[in-house]
C-alpha positions in Angstrom: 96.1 189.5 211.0 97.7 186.4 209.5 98.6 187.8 206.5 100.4 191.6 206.0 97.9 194.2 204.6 99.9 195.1 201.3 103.5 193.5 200.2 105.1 197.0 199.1 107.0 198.6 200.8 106.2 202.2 202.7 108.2 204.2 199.4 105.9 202.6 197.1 103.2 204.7 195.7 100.6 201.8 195.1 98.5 204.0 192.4 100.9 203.4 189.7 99.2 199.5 189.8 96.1 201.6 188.2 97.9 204.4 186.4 98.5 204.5 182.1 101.9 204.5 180.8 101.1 207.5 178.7 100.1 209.5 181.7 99.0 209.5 185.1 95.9 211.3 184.9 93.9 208.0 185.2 91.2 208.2 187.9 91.5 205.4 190.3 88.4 206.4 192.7 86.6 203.1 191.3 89.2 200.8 191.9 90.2 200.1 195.4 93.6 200.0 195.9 93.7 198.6 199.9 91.7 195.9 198.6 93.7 195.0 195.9 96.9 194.5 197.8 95.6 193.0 200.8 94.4 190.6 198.3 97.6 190.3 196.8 98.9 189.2 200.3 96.5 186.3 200.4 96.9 182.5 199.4 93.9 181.5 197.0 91.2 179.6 198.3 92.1 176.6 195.3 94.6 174.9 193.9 94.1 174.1 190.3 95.4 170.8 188.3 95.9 170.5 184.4 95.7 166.6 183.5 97.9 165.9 180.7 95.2 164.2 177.9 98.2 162.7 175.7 99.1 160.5 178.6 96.0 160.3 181.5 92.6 160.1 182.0 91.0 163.4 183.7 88.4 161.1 185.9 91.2 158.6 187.2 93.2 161.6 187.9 90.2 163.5 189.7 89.8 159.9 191.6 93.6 159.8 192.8 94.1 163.6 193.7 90.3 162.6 196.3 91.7 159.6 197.7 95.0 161.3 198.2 93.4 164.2 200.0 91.2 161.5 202.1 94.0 159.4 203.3 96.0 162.5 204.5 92.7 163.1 206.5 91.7 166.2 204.8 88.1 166.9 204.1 88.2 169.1 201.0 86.2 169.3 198.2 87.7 168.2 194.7 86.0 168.8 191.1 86.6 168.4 187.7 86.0 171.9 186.4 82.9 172.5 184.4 84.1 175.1 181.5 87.5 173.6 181.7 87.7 169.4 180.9 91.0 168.9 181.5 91.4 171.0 185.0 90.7 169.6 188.2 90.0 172.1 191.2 90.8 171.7 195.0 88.7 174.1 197.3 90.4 174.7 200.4 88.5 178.0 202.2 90.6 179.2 205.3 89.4 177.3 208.1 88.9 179.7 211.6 90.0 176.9 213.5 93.1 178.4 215.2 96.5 176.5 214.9 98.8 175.7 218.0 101.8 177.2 218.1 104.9 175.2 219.0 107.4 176.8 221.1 110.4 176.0 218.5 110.4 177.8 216.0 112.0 177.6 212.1 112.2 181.0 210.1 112.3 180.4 206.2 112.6 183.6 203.4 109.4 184.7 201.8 109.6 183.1 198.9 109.7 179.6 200.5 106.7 180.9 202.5 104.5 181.9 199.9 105.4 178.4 198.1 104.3 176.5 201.6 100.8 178.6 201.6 100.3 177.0 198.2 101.3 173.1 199.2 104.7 172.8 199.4 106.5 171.4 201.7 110.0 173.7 203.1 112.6 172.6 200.9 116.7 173.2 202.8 117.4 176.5 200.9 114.3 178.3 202.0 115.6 177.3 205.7 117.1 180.6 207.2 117.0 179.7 211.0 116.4 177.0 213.1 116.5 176.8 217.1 119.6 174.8 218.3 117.0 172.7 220.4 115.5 171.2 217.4 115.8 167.3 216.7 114.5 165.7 213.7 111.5 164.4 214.2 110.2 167.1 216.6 106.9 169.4 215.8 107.7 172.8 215.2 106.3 176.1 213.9 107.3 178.0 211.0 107.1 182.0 210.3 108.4 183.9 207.5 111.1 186.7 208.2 109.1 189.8 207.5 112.4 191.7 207.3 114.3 190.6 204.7 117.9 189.9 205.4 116.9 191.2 209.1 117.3 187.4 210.8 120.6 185.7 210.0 121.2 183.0 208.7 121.7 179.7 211.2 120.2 181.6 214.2 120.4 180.3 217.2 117.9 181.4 219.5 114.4 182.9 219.3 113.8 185.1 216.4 112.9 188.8 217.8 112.2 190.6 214.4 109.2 190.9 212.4 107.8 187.6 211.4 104.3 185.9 210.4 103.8 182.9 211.1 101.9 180.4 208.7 101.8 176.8 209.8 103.2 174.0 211.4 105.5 170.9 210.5 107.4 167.7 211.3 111.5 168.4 211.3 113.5 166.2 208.5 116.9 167.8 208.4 118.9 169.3 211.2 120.6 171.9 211.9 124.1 170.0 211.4 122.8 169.0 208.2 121.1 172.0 206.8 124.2 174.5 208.0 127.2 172.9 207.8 130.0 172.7 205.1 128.4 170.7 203.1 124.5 171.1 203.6 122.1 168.5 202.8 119.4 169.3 200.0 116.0 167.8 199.7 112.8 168.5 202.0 113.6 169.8 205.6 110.1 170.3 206.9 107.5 168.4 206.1 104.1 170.0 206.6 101.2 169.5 208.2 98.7 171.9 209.2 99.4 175.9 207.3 97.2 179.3 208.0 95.9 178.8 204.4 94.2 175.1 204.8 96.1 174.4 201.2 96.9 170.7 201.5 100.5 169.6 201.1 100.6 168.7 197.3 103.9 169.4 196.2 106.9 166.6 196.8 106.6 163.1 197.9 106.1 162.3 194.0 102.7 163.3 194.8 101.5 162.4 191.2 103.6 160.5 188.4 105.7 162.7 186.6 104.1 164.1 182.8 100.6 162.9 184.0 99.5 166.1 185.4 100.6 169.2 187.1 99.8 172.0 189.4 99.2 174.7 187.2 96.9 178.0 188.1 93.2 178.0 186.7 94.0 181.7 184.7 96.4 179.8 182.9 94.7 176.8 182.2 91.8 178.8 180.9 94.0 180.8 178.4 94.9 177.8 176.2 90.9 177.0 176.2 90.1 180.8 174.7 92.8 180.5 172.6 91.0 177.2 171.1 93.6 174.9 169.1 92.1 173.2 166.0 94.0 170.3 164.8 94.6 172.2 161.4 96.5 175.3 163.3 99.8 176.5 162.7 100.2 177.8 166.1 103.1 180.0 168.2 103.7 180.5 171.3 106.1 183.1 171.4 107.2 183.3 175.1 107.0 179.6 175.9 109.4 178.8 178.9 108.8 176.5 180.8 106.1 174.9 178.5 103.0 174.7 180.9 100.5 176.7 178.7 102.8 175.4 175.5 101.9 171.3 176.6 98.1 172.6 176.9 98.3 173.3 173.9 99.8 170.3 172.1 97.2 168.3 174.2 94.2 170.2 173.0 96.0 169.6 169.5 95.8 165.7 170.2 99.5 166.0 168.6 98.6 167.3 165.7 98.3 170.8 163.6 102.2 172.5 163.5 103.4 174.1 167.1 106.1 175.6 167.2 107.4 177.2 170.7 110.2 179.6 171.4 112.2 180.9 174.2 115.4 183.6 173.8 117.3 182.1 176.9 119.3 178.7 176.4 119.0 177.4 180.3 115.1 178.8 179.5 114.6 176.6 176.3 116.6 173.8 177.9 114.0 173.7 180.6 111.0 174.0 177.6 112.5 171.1 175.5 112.7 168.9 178.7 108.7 169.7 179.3 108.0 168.8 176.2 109.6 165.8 176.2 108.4 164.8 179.7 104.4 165.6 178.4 104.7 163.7 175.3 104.3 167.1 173.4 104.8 167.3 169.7 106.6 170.9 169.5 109.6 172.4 167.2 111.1 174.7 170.3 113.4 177.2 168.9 116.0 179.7 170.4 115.0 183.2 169.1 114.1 186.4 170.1 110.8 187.1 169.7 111.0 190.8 168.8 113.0 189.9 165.8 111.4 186.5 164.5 110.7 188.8 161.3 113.6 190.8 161.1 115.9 187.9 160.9 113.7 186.1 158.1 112.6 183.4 160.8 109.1 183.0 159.5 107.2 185.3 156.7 104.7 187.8 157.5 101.1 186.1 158.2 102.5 182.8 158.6 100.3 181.4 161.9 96.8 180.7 162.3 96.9 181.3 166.0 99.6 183.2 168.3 99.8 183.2 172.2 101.4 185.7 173.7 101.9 185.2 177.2 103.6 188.3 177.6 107.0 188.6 180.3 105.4 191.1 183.1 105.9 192.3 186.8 103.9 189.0 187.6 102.3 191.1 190.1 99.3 188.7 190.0 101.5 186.0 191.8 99.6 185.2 195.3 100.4 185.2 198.0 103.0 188.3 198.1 104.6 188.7 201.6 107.2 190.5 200.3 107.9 192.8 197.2 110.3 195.0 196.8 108.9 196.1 193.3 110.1 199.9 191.9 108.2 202.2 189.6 111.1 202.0 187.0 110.5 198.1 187.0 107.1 198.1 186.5 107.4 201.1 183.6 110.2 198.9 181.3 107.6 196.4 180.8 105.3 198.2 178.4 107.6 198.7 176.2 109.1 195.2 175.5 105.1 194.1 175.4 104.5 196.2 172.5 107.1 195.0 170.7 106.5 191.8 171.0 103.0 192.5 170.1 103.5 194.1 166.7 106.0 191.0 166.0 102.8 188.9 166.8 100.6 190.7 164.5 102.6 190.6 161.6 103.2 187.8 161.9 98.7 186.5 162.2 97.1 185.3 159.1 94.4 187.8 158.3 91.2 185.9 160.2 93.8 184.6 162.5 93.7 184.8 166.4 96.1 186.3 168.9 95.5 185.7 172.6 97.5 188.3 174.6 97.7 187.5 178.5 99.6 188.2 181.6 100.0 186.9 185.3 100.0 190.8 186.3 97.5 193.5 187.3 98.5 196.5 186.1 96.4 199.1 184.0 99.2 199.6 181.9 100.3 196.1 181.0 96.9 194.9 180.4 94.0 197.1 179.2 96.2 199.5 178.1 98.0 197.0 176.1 94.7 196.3 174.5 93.4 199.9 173.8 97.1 200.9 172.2 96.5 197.7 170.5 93.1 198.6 169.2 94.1 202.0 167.5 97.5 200.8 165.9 96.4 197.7 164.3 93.7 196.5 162.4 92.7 193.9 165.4 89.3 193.0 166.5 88.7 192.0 169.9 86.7 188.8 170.4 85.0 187.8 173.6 87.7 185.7 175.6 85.6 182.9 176.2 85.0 180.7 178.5 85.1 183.5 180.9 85.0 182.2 184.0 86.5 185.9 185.7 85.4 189.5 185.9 85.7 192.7 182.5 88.8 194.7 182.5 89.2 197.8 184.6 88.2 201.2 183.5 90.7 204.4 182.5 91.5 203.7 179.3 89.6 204.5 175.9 88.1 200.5 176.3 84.2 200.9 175.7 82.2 199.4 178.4 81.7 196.6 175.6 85.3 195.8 175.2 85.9 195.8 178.9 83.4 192.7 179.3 85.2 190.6 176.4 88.2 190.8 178.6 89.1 188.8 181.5 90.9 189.8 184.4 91.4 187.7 187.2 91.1 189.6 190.7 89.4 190.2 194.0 85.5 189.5 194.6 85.0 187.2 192.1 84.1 183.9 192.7 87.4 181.9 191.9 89.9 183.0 194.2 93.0 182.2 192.1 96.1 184.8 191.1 95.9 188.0 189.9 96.0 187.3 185.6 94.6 189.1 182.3 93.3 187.5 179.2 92.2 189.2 175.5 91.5 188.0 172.3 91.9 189.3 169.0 91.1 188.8 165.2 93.3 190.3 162.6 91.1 191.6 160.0 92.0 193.3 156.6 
């Protein structure tokens, strides 16, 4: 196997991804839980572009991204999506052709591997190890450390431990210049050839900066359900870095009021610079969410529409080679959700839309989200459309009705993107 079967560890008990908060009585017999974190362990089949429409055209950059693709001698298909204008797909199945392996050998962290099984190239700090017979220039193959912290770092020989390994690539940095005193920064293997046929699209100024950007498909589609109108007063409540909060202004055309907010400086830093960088029109303001009425920040039903792309366990991230995720993380979410969902409601003009999502896929954080939702506020939910993804899970009080006007992102559907959850509400009186 290429990949590991599940990215938890041996102490985790994996039914909590399909237990309620409230208790954990839920019964998980429908919902297959090997599946779901083999899954998790996966790179997705695409790779997914937003095209900025304040500053490019979607068929020139649909064009460019092909005849980028073709001149690096890659024959993949690429599409503008049908339900979503401004996105542009790259489908890259896992070929069965089976890769050489090089007899020298560069170990990188996890992280850095599950970036390269998306299109990146290795960048010098995801670099643990690198044989001391390496030159630049030479071929090599790269594997993950399985073990984390297990292989030190600079090793010199062969790496014994547990380790997958996931492509191949050309050497730009040496060892002298990766470990030394003062070690180089910048790209220090380029790729060429990984287990998960996902072209190297990341670096090399691959597209002009503000045009466009890699962005996953769930997330793209969750500005489209929550449907800008030019006439909106809009928030985004948990904006940082500004991917979905750009969508939006674009789908604005610039105009309507947006108004984006972040509680961390660096965080809002990084939001304002997006902006900027996109050509978005947005007041971005450092706040706490959870308090934007108690400190007299707006009034009550101020907004026409609210996303809440709520802070999660971002369990829906793919591919997971490693996570070293505990129950008491994943329970502390809940709670900070449903604070910054009753903020959000007050918040909703009566007849106004909130769009609650997540890059996660727990029961808890999602469709129970929703159902606790449903019986403490006087919310409506609305089909999410388009819905390009698969109803909610079962074991909460969601009808079978409600559980199709929800999307969640998962296994055996037909886009093989991350792990995500979208719902849609109208406040009524």
């Amino acid at each position: 196997m290429p990949y590991p079967e599940s990215p938890f560890g041996d102490d985790f008990d994996e039914r909590i991804l399909v237990q309620r908060v409230d208790d954990d009585e839920t019964n998980v017999n429908e919902i297959q839980i090997g599946e779901i974190t083999k899954w998790l362990c996966e790179a997705p089949k695409i790779t997914s572009f937003r095209v900025n429409t304040l500053k490019a055209d979607v068929g020139e950059i649909h064009r460019y991204i092909e005849a980028y693709i073709a001149d690096a001698g890659q024959n993949l298909h690429v599409e503008k999506h049908p339900s979503c204008e401004d996105a542009i797909i790259v489908h890259h199945t896992v070929s069965n052709q089976i890769l050489k392996k090089y007899n020298k050998e560069i170990i990188i962290d996890a992280v850095c591997g599950a970036a390269v099984l998306r299109g990146a190239h290795i960048y010098a700090p995801g670099v643990i190890g690198m044989m001391t017979n390496i030159q630049v220039g030479d071929n090599v193959s790269i594997y993950v450390d399985f073990e984390k912290n297990k292989c030190k770092k600079g090793f010199l020989k062969l790496y014994e431990g547990k380790k997958i390994f996931i492509g191949n690539g050309e050497v730009i940095l040496g060892r002298h210049q990766l470990f030394c005193e003062a070690p180089q920064t910048g790209i220090a293997v380029k790729m060429i050839e990984t287990i998960s046929n996902c072209p190297p699209l990341l670096g090399d100024n691959f597209l002009p900066p503000g045009v466009a950007l890699l962005q996953n498909l769930p997330s793209i589609v969750c500005i489209h359900v929550l449907a800008p109108g030019s006439n909106d007063v809009i928030l985004d409540m948990c904006a940082s870095p500004g991917n979905k909060t750009t969508h939006i202004a674009a789908l604005l055309q610039n105009q309507g009021k947006l108004i984006a907010i972040d509680k961390t400086p660096s965080k809002v830093r990084q939001l304002k610079q997006r902006c900027e960088l996109f050509g978005a029109n947005v007041e971005v303001l450092q706040a706490d969410s959870t308090k934007l009425i108690k400190e007299n920040r707006f009034s009550s039903e101020f907004f026409d529409k609210i996303l809440l792309d709520a802070p999660c366990s971002a369990l829906g991230k793919r591919p997971q080679l490693i996570n070293t995720t505990s129950r008491k993380i994943l329970r502390s979410y809940v709670p900070l959700q449903r604070k910054l969902f009753e903020t959000a409601v007050q918040l909703l003009k009566t007849n106004g839309i909130l769009v609650y999502s997540t890059c996660t896929i727990t029961l808890a954080e999602n469709e129970g989200i929703v159902a606790w939702a449903l019986r403490n506020f006087n919310l409506e939910l609305m089909e999410a459309t388009p819905i390009l993804a698969g109803p909610g899970w079962e074991g909460t009080q969601l009808t079978n009705e409600q559980l199709k006007k929800v999307q969640r992102f998962g296994p055996q559907q037909s886009i093989d993107s991350v792990g995500f959850f979208i719902a849609k509400f109208v406040k009524v009186k």
